[in-house]
C-alpha positions as CSV (number, residue, x, y, z in Angstrom):
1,X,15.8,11.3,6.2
2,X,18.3,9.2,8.3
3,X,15.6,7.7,10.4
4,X,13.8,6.4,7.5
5,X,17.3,5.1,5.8
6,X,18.1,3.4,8.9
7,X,14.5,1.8,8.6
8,X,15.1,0.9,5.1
9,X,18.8,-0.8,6.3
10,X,17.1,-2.5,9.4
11,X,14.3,-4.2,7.4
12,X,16.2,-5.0,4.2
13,X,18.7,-6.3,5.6
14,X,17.9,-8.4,8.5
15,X,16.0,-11.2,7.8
16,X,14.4,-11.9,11.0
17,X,12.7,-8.4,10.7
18,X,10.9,-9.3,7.2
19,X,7.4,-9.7,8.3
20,X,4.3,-8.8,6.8
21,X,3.7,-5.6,8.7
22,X,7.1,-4.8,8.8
23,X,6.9,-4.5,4.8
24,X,4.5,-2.5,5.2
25,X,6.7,-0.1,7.5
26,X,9.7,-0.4,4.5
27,X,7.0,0.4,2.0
28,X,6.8,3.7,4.2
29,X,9.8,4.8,5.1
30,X,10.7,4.5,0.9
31,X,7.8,6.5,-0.2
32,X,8.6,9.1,2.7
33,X,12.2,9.0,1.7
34,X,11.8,9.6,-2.3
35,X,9.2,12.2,-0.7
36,X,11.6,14.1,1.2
37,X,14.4,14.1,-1.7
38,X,11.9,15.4,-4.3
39,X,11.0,18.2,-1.8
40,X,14.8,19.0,-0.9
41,X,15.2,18.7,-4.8
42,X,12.8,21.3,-5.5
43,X,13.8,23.7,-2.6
44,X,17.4,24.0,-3.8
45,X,17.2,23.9,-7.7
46,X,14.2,25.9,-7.6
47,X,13.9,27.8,-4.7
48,X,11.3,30.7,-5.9
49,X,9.3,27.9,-8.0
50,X,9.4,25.2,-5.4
51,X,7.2,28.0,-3.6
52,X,4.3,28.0,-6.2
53,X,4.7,24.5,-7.0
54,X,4.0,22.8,-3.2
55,X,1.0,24.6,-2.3
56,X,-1.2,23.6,0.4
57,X,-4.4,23.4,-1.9
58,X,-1.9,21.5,-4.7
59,X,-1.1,18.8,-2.1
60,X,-4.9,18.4,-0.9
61,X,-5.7,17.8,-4.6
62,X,-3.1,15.4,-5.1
63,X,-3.7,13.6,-1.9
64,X,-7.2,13.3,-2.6
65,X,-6.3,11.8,-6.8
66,X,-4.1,9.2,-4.7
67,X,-6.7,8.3,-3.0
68,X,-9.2,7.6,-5.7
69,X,-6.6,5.7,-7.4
70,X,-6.0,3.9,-4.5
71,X,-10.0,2.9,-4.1
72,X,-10.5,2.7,-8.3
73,X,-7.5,0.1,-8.1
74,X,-8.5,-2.1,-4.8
75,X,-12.7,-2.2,-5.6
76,X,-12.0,-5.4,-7.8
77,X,-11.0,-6.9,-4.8
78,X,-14.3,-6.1,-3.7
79,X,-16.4,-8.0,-6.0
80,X,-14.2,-11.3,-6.7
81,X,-12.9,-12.4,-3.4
82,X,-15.4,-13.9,-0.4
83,X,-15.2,-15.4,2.2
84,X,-16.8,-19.0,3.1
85,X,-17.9,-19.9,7.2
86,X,-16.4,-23.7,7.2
87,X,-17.5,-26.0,10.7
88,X,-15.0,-25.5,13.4
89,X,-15.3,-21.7,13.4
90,X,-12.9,-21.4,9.9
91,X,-13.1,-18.7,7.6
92,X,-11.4,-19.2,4.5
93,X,-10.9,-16.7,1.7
94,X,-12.7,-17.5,-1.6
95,X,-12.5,-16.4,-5.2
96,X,-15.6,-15.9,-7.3
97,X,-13.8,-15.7,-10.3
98,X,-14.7,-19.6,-11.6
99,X,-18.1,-20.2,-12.1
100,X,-18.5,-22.3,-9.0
101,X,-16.5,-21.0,-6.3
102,X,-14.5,-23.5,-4.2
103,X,-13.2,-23.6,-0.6
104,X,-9.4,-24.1,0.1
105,X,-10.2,-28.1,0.2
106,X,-11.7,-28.2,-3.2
107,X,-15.1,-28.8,-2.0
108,X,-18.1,-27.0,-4.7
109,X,-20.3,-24.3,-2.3
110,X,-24.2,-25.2,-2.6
């Protein structure tokens, strides 16, 4: 739990640390942390039920309903972005949700 407070402290707090990937990392060390304080919760208000409650074939089934989520939620990407070759070896991302797609420059796609 420190390690991932520290993390949280590092990246929210210095600004030359806010990167992409590096929200990602905060992103991780919160979820780990509210993780970690629900278990710890559990283990010491309910010490006998925390037992039947946190079963290994619970926390397959949950990991694998996060995971579902996690596809049912991102397949839209799927279908409306593209991507579109331009000359000069440029790939630029496209969205199909207009009926004609254009590039970054506003140019219509034959």
């Amino acid at each position: 739990m420190v390690s991932n407070s520290l993390v949280i402290a590092v990246l929210a707090l210095n600004r030359e640390t806010q990167t992409a990937t590096n929200f990602f990392l905060l992103n991780l060390a919160v979820a780990d942390l509210c993780v970690a304080l629900f278990c710890r919760y559990l283990a010491l208000v309910y010490p006998l039920l925390s037992r039947r409650l946190l079963t290994i074939r619970k926390l397959k089934i949950t990991i694998i309903i996060v995971w579902i989520l996690s596809a049912v939620c991102c397949f839209p990407r799927f279908i409306i972005f593209g991507t579109v070759n331009i000359p000069m070896d440029l790939v630029y991302c496209i969205t199909y949700i207009s009926i004609r797609p254009h590039t970054m420059y506003g140019t219509e796609q034959d």
